[in-house]
MARBA-828361 format. One line per 4 residues: their letters; for each residue y, x, z of C-alpha. Coordinates in nm, 2 decimals, padded with zeros to 4 digits. Layout:
<recs>
a	Y,X,Z  ...
</recs>
This chain:
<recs>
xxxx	00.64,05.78,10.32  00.66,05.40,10.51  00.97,05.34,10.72  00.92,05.50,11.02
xxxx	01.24,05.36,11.23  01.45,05.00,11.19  01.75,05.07,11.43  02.04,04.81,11.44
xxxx	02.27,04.92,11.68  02.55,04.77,11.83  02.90,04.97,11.84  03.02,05.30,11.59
xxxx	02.94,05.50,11.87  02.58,05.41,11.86  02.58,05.39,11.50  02.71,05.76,11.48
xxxx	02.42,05.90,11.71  02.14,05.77,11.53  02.33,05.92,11.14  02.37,06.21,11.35
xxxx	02.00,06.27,11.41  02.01,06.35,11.05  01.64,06.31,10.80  01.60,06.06,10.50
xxxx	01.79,05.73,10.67  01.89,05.45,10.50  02.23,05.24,10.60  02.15,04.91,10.53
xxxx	02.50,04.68,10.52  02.29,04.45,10.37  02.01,04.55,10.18  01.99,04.33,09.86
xxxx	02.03,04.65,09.71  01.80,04.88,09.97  01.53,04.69,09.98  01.52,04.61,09.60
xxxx	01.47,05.00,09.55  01.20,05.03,09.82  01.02,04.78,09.70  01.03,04.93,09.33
xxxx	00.95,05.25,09.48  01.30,05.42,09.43  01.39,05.46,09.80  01.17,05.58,10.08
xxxx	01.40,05.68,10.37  01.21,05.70,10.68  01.44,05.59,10.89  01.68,05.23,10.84
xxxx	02.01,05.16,11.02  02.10,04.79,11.02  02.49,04.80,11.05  02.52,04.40,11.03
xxxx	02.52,04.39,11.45  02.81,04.63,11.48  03.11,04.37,11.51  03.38,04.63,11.38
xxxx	03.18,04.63,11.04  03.17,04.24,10.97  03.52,04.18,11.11  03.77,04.03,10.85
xxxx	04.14,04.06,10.96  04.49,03.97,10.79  04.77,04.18,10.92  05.14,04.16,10.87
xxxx	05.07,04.46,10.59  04.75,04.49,10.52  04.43,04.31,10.49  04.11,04.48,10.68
xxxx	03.74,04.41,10.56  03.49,04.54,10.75  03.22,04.76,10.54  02.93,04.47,10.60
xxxx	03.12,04.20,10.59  02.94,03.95,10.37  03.06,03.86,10.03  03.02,03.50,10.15
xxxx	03.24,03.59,10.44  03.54,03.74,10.23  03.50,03.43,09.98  03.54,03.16,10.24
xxxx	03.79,03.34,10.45  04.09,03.13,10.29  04.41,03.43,10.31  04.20,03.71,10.22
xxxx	04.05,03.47,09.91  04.45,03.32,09.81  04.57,03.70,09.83  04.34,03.85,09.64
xxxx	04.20,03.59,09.43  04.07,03.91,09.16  03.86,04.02,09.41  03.74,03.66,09.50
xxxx	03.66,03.69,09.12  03.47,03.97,09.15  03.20,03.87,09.48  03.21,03.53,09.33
xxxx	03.00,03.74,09.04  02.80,03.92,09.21  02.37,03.77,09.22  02.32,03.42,09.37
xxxx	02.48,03.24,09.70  02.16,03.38,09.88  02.30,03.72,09.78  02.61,03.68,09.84
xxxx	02.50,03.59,10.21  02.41,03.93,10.25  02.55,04.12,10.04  02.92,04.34,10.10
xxxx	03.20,04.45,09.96  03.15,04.82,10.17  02.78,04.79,10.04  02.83,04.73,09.63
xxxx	03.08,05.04,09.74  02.86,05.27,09.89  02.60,05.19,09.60  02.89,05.34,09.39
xxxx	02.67,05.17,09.07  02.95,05.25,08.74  02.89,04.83,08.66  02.98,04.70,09.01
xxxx	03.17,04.41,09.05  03.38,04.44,09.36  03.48,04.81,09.25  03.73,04.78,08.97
xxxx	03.91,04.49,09.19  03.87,04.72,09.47  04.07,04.94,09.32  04.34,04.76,09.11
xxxx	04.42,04.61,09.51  04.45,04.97,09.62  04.17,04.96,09.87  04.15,05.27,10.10
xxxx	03.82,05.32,10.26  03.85,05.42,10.63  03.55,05.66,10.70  03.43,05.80,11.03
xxxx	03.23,06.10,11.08  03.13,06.32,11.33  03.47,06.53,11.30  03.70,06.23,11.32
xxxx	03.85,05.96,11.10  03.96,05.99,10.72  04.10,05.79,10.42  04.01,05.77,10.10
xxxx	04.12,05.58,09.76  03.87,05.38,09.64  03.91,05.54,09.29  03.86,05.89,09.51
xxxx	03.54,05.79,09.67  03.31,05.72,09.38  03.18,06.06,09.26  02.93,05.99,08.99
xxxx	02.64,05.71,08.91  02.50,05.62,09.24  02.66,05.87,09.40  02.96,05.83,09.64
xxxx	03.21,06.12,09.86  03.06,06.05,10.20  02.93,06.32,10.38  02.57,06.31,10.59
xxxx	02.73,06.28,10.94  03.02,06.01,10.77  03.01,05.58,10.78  03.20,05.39,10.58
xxxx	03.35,05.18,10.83  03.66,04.94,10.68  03.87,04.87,10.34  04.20,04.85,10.39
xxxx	04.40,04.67,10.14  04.78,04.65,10.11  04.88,04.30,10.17  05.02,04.17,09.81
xxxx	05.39,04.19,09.76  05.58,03.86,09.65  05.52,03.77,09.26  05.17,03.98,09.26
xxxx	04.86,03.84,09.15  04.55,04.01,09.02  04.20,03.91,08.84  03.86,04.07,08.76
xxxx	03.73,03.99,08.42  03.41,04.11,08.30  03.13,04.04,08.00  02.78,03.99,08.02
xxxx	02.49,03.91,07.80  02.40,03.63,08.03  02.64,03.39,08.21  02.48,03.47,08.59
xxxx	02.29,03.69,08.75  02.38,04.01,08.53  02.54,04.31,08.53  02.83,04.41,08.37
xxxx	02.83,04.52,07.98  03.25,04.59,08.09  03.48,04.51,08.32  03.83,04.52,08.45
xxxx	04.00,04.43,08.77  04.41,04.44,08.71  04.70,04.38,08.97  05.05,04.32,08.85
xxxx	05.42,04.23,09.00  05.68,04.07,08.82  06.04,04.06,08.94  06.21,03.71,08.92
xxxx	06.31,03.75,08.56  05.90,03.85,08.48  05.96,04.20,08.47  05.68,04.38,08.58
xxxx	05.75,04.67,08.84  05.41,04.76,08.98  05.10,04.79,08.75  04.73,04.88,08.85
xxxx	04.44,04.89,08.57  04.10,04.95,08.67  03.74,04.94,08.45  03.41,04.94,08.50
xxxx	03.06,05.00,08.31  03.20,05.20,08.09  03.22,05.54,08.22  02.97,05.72,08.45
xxxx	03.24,05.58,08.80  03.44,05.26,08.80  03.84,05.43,08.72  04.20,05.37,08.79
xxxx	04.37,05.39,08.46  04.71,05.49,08.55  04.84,05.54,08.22  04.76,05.14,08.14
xxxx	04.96,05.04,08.48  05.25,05.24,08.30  05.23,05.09,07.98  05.31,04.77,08.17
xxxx	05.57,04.86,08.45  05.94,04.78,08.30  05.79,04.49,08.05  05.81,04.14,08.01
xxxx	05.43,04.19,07.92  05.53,04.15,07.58  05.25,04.21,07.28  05.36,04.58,07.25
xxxx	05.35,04.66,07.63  04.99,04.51,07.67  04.84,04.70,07.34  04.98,05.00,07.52
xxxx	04.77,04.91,07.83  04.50,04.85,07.61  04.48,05.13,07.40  04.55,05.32,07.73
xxxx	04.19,05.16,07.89  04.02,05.25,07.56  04.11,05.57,07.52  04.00,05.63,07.92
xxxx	03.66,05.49,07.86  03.34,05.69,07.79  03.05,05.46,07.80  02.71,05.54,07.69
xxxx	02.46,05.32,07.45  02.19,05.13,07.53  01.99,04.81,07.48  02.29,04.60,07.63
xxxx	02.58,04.76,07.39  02.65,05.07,07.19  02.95,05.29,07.33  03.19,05.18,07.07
xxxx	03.09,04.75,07.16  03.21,04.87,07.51  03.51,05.04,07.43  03.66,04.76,07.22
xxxx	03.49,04.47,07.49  03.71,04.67,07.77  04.03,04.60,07.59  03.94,04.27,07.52
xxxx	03.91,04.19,07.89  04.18,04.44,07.97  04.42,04.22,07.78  04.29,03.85,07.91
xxxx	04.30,04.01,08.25  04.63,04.07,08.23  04.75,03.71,08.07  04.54,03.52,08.38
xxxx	04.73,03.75,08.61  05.10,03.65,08.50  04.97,03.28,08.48  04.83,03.33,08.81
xxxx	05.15,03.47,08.90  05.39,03.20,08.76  05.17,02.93,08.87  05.28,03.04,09.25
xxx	05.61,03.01,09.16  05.65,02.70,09.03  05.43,02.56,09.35
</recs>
């Protein structure tokens, strides 16, 4: 079946009617994704709703608590907004990553989200920041952990009637700093064989009271591993405190084999990155203080 319908409307409430109509439609938030898999054959909606035109969905705002990206708001966008970029400099990691600068011209954060692919870039940072997705449907608003909305490969918690609409991130305390770390066969243009995005806090004296430890590619949804925050939360992120985070993100893992790494080359790559990810985090971290 050919497209039938390109819509692009121009507010939420316009954008609701059309989802409402129900059928096979497409959201397109930027399609480097989309349009990839109609091409290949892999996606045939009938129907495609361009959500670039609705302003509330490519708005980038930093509050006095929180940071607000809108769900098609461009990678490029989020990378050359300078607070959003300085506060989050993991996540600026992690669209930095993602395909070319053409790509990233299009592409989104709400988009690589929605795609909900297990090796996604943005996800894992997503989450160590403790994104919230703000999602409207036809019976109101609702918010949902980032870690909550992924449901399985491909496959994300939003209902037929629902549009991702925002990601709300809390605005960094002092002394916090994260990074996204990931390995690839190839050094661009590839997707990830592992990854991790991590967040920490340390206190003045470089104790670490808040800890969150996400990975990717390695298990059927990117995943919080709360157990390898613990591991870290009370430390100096001394050698025995970040084995414990390590062996926490192994032991969460459950990657499959294939022709870019067997399970067990993931498992072990994952603490690898878990344990770098957490060293460029404190540097990033004591580098701010001694500016």
């Amino acid at each position: 079946m050919a497209i039938q319908e390109f819509i692009a409307p121009k507010s939420l409430t316009e954008a609701q009617s059309v989802i409402a109509r129900g059928g096979d439609a497409a959201c397109l938030a930027g399609g480097t994704d989309l349009l990839v898999g109609i091409r290949l054959g892999m996606r045939d909606p009938n129907r495609v709703i361009d959500l670039k035109h609705i302003p509330e969905l490519t708005a980038l705002e930093v509050g006095t608590d929180q940071l607000f990206i809108g769900a098609a708001a461009s990678a490029y966008d989020i990378l050359h907004n300078s607070e959003i970029a300085s506060l989050c400099p993991g996540l600026a990691d992690a669209l930095d990553l993602i395909g070319s600068t053409q790509i990233q011209g299009r592409c989104s954060a709400g988009g690589n989200l929605c795609n909900a692919s297990p090796a996604a870039d943005s996800i894992p940072a997503l989450i160590a920041n403790a994104a919230v997705c703000r999602i409207l449907g036809n019976s109101g608003e609702r918010m949902l952990p980032v870690e909550e909305f992924l449901v399985g490969p491909g496959q994300n918690a939003l209902n037929d009637d629902e549009l991702l609409v925002q990601l709300i991130l809390p605005k960094p305390a002092p002394g916090t700093s994260d990074t996204y770390l990931r390995l690839t066969p190839r050094t661009e243009m590839d997707i990830a064989v592992a990854g991790t995005g991590i967040s920490i806090t340390l206190d003045t004296a470089g104790v670490c009271t808040a800890a969150r430890v996400a990975i990717g590619a390695v298990a059927p949804t990117a995943l919080l591993v709360e157990a390898a925050g613990q591991a870290l939360i009370g430390s100096k992120l001394e050698d025995n405190a970040v084995a414990g985070a390590v062996a926490a993100a192994r032991a969460a893992a459950s990657p499959i084999s294939d022709k870019r790494g067997t399970a067990e080359y993931r498992t072990h790559v994952v603490g690898v990155l878990v344990k770098r990810a957490i060293q460029r985090a404190q540097a990033r971290i004591n580098a701010g203080a001694k500016a």
